[in-house]
C-alpha positions in Angstrom: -24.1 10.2 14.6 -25.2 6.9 16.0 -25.0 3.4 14.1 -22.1 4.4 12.0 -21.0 7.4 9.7 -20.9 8.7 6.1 -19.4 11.6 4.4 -21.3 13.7 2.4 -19.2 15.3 -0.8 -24.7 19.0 0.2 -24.0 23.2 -30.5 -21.9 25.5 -32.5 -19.7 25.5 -35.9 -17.2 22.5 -36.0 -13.5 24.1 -34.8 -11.0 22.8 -32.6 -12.1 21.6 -29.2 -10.2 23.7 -26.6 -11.9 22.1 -23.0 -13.9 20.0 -21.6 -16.0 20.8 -18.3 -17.6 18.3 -16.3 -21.1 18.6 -15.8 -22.1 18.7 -12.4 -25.6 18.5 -11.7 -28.4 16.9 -14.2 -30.0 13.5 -14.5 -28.2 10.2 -16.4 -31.2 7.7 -17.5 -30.1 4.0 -17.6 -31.6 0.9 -18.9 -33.6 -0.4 -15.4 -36.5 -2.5 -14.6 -39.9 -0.8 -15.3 -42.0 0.6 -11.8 -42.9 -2.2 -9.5 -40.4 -5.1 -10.7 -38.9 -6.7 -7.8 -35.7 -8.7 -8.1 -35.8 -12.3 -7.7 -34.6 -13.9 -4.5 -30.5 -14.3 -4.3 -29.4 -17.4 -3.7 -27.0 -18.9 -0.9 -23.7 -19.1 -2.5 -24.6 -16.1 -4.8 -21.1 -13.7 -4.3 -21.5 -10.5 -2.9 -22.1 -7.8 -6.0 -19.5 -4.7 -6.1 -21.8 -2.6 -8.1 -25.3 -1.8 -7.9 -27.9 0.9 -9.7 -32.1 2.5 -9.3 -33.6 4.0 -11.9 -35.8 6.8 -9.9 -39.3 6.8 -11.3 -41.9 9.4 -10.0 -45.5 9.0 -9.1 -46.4 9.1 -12.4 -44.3 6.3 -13.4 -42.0 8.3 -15.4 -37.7 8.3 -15.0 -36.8 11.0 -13.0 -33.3 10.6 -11.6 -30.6 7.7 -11.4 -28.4 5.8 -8.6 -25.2 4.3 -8.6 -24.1 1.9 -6.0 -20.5 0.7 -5.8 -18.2 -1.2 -3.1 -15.3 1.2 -1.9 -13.6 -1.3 0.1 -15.6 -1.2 3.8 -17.3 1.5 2.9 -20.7 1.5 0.3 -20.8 5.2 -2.2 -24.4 6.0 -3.1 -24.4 8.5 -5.8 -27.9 9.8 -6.9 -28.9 12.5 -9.7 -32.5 13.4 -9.7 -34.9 16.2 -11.1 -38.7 17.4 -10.9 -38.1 17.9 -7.4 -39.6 21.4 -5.6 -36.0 23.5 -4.1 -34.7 22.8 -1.4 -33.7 19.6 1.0 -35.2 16.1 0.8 -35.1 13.0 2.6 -32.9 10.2 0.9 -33.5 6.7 2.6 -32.6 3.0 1.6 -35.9 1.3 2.1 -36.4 -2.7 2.9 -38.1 -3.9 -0.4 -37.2 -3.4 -3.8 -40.9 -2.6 -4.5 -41.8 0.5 -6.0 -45.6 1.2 -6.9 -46.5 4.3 -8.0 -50.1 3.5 -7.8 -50.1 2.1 -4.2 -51.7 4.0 -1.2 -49.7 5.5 -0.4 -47.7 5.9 -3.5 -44.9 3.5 -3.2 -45.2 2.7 0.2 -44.7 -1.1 -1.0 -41.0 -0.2 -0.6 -41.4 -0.7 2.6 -39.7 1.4 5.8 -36.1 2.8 5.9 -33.4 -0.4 5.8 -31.9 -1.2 9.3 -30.9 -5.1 8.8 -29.9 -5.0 12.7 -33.3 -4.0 13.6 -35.0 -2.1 17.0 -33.1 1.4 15.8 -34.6 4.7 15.8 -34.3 7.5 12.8 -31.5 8.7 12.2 -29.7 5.6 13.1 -30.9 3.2 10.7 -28.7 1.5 8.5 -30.5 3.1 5.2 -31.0 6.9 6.8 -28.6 8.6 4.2 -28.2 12.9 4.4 -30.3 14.7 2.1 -30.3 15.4 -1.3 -30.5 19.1 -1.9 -32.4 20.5 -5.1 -31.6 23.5 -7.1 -34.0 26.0 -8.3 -34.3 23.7 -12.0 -35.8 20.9 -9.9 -32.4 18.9 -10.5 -30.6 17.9 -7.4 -26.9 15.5 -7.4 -25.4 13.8 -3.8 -22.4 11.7 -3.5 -22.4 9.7 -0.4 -19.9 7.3 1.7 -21.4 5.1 4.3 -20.1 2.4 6.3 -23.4 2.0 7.7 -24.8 -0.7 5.1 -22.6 -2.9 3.1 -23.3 -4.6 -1.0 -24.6 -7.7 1.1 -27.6 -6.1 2.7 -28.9 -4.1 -0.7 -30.0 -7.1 -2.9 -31.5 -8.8 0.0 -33.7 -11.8 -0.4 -37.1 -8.6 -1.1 -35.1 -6.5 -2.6 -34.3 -3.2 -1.7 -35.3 0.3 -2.8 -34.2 4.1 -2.4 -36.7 6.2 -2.0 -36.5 10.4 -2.4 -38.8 12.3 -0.3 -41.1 15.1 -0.9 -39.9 16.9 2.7 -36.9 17.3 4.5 -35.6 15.3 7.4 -35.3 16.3 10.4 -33.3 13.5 11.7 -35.2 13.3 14.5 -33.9 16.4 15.8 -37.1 17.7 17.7 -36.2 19.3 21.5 -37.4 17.4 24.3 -39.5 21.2 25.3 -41.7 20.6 22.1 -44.9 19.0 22.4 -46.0 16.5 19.4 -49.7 17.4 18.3 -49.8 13.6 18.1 -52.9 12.5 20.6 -51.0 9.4 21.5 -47.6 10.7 22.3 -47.6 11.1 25.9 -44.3 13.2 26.4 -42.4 15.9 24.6 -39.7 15.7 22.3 -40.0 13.4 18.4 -43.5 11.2 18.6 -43.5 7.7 17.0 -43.7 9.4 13.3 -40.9 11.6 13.8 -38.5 8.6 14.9 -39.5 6.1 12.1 -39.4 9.1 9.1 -37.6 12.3 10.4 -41.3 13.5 9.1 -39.8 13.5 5.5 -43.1 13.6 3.8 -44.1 11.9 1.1 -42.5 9.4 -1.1 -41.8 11.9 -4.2 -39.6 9.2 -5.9 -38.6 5.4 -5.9 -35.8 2.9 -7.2 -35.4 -0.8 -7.5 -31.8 -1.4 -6.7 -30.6 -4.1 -9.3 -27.0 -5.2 -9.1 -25.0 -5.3 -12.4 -22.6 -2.7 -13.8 -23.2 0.8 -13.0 -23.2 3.6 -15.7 -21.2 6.8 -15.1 -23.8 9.3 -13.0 -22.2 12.2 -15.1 -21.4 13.8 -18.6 -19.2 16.8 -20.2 -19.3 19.6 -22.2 -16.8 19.9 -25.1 -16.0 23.9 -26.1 -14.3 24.8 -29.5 -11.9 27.8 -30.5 -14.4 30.0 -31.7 -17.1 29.1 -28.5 -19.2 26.6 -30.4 -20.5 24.3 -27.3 -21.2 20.4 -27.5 -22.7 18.6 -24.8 -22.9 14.9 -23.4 -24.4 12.8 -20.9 -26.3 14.8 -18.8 -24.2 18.3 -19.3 -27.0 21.1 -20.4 -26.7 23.0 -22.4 -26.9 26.9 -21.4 -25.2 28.7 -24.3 -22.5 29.3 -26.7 -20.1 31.7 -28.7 -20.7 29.7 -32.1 -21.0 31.6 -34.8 -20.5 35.1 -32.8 -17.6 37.2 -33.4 -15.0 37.0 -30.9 -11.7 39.4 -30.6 -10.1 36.3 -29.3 -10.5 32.4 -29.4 -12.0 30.5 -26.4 -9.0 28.2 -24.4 -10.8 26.8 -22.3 -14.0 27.1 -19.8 -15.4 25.7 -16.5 -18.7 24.6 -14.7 -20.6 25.5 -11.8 -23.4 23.9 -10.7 -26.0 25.2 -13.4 -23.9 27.2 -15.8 -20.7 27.1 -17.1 -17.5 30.2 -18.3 -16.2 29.9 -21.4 -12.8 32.1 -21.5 -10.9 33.8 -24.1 -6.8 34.2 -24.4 -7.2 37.9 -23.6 -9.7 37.2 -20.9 -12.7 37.5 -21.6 -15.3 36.0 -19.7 -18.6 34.4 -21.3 -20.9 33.3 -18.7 -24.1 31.2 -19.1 -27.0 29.4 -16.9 -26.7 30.7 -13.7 -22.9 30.9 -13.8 -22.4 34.9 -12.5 -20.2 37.0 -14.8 -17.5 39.0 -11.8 -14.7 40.0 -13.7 -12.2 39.8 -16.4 -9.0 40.6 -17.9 -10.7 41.3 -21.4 -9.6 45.2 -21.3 -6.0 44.4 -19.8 -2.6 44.6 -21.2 -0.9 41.0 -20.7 2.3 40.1 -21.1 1.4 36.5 -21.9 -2.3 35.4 -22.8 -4.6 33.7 -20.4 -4.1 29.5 -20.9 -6.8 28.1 -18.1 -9.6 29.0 -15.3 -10.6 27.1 -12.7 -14.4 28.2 -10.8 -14.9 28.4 -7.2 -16.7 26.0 -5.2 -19.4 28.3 -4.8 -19.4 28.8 -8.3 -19.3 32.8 -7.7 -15.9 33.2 -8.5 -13.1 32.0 -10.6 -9.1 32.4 -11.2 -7.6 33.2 -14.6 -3.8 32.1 -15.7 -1.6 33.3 -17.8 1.1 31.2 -19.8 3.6 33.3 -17.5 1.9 31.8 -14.2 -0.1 35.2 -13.4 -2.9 34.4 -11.8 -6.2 36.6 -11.7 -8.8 36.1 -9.1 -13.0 37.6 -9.5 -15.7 37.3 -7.0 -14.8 35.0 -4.2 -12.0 33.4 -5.7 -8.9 34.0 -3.1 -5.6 34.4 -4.5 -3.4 31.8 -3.0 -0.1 33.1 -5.0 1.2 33.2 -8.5 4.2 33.1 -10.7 4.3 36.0 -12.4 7.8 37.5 -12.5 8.9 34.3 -12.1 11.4 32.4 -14.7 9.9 29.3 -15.2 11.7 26.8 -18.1 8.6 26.1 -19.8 5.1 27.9 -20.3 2.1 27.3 -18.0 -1.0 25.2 -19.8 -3.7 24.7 -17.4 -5.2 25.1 -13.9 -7.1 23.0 -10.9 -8.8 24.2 -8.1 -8.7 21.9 -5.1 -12.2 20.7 -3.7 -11.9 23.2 -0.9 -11.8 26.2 -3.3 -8.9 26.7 -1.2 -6.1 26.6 -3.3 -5.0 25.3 -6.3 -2.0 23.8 -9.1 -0.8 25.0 -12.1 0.8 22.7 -14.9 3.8 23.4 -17.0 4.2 22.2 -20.8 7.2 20.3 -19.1 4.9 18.6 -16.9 6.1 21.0 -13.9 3.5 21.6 -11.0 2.8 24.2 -8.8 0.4 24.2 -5.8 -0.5 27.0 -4.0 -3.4 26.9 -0.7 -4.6 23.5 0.6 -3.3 22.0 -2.7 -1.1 19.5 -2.0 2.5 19.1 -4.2 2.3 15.1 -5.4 4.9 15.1 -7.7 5.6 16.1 -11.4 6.6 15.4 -14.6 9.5 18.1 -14.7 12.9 16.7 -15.2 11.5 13.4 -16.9 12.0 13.3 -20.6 8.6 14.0 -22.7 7.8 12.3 -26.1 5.5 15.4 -26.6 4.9 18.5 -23.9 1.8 18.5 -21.7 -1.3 20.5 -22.8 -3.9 20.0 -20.0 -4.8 18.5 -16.2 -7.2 17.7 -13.8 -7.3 17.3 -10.0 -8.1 13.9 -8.3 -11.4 13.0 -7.4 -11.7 13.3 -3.8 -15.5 12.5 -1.9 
């Protein structure tokens, strides 16, 4: 890709709180300047902000999504959550002022065109042309983004700047030179004047005045008791729970996909909610030690189980990478993390002994160091 590159990343009774899941996919409303405030000029010797956020409004002037900007040393991450969007893929673009008017004709097209500070570039190749959000059935869409293609000191420019979510996809420009525009002034084939300024994303669906200041945490978490009561936070839904149901077993633990979440039992059992598939289970199995952790598949249409004994179970697409069943280990398993692939994954001993399996890469361990108390749970590092 010219000009640069980026990496894309496309209630219940009071008991005992067993897990936590992070919630993947929903929309995080911050404090933010009402629709159509523009940020005052920056002066000269102003320092160069690290952090920066949008509160996305929609055509009707209502919050519909948030955006975090931070500094990742040369690079710029662009994290945006968004909702009452139609399914499917829409243009995200950094536009030139930090003007957003829902009431303008067109709506916000104050905000100006896409941000390229160099100037003269064609779509995709501008500085602000980011990849595009996708939107799940719910209307709620989520992208992470790393760009070195604009840095802190162009955002809060001297007229602002603003991201803006379109109501189309983009096609990046990528129109065959055999295809004839049906535009009466575009002389030869291939992307017309349109295509090359917009990738023909459409209209502007929704807007955000980038501010600098402190950005809050695009995310939230569920919390999951013993007996399957469910408490969420931030901007984890919530799809269903076990509270107040009889269960043969308590929950230990449970784990998201991108619209639903499992909540498992020691002997197995799956619970699934939201769109979350149910594949499997070791519910009706014999086990020679009860199940301690799960981990879901990237797709979200599979998952692994583990036992205390380091047997691992795999459903749906989940692969099994290898286990430790059979295997003398000197202290009990406790948890489970799947690696970002979906291609492999660690277990944790109380002792604070791992164990990677697939892509999952061994980056040392707790086992052999003295404990003050024994380890009860883990989580993989966040990786764009």
């Amino acid at each position: 890709m010219p000009g640069g590159s980026f990496r894309h990343r496309p209630g219940g009774r009071l008991a005992l709180a067993v897990g936590l899941a992070v919630g993947l996919v929903a929309v995080v409303v911050v404090a933010s300047p009402r629709p159509g405030w523009a940020p005052a000029p920056a002066g000269a010797a102003d320092a160069v902000p690290t952090t920066a956020r949008a509160q996305l409004v929609g055509v009707d002037g209502k919050p519909a999504g948030v955006v975090a900007i931070t500094a990742v040393g040369k690079h710029v991450r662009i994290e945006v959550a968004a909702t009452g969007l139609s399914p499917g893929f829409h243009g995200l673009h950094l536009h030139t002022k930090g003007l957003c008017e829902p009431g303008a004709n067109p709506p916000f097209g104050t905000a100006g065109g896409h941000l390229d500070p160099a100037g003269g570039r064609p779509h995709p190749a501008h500085a602000g042309d980011l990849p595009s959000l996708f939107v799940r059935s719910d209307g709620v869409g989520r992208i992470r983004v790393l760009t070195d293609r604009v840095t802190m000191a162009d955002i809060p420019d001297a007229d602002g700047t603003a991201v803006i979510v379109h109501g189309g996809r983009d096609n990046f420009a990528n129109i065959p030179g055999s295809y004839q525009s049906n535009d009466p002034n575009a002389l030869v084939p291939g992307p017309d004047t349109m295509t090359l300024a917009t990738g023909d994303a459409g209209n502007r669906a929704l807007c955000g005045v980038v501010v600098t200041g402190p950005v809050a945490p695009v995310g939230g978490y569920s919390l999951v008791a013993t007996d399957g009561g469910l408490f969420t936070y931030g901007d984890a839904e919530f799809r269903g729970g076990r509270g107040g149901q009889p269960l043969a077993r308590p929950i230990i633990g449970m784990a998201a996909t991108g619209g639903g979440y499992y909540l498992v039992a020691s002997d197995g059992g799956i619970f699934a909610y939201g769109d979350a598939p149910f594949v499997g289970s070791t519910g009706a199995l014999k086990l020679n030690q009860p199940i301690v952790g799960m981990a879901a598949t990237q797709s979200g249409q599979g998952y692994w189980l583990v036992a205390a004994d380091g047997g691992v179970f795999n459903f749906g697409d989940a692969v099994l990478y290898g286990s430790l069943g059979g295997t003398k280990l000197n202290a009990r398993i406790v948890a489970m993390a799947a690696t970002t692939t979906g291609e492999g994954y660690w277990l944790f001993a109380s002792d604070g002994g791992v164990f990677a399996f697939g892509d999952a890469a061994f980056t040392g361990s707790a086992g052999g160091t003295k404990l003050n108390a024994p380890i009860i749970g883990a989580a993989r590092g966040s990786l764009l």
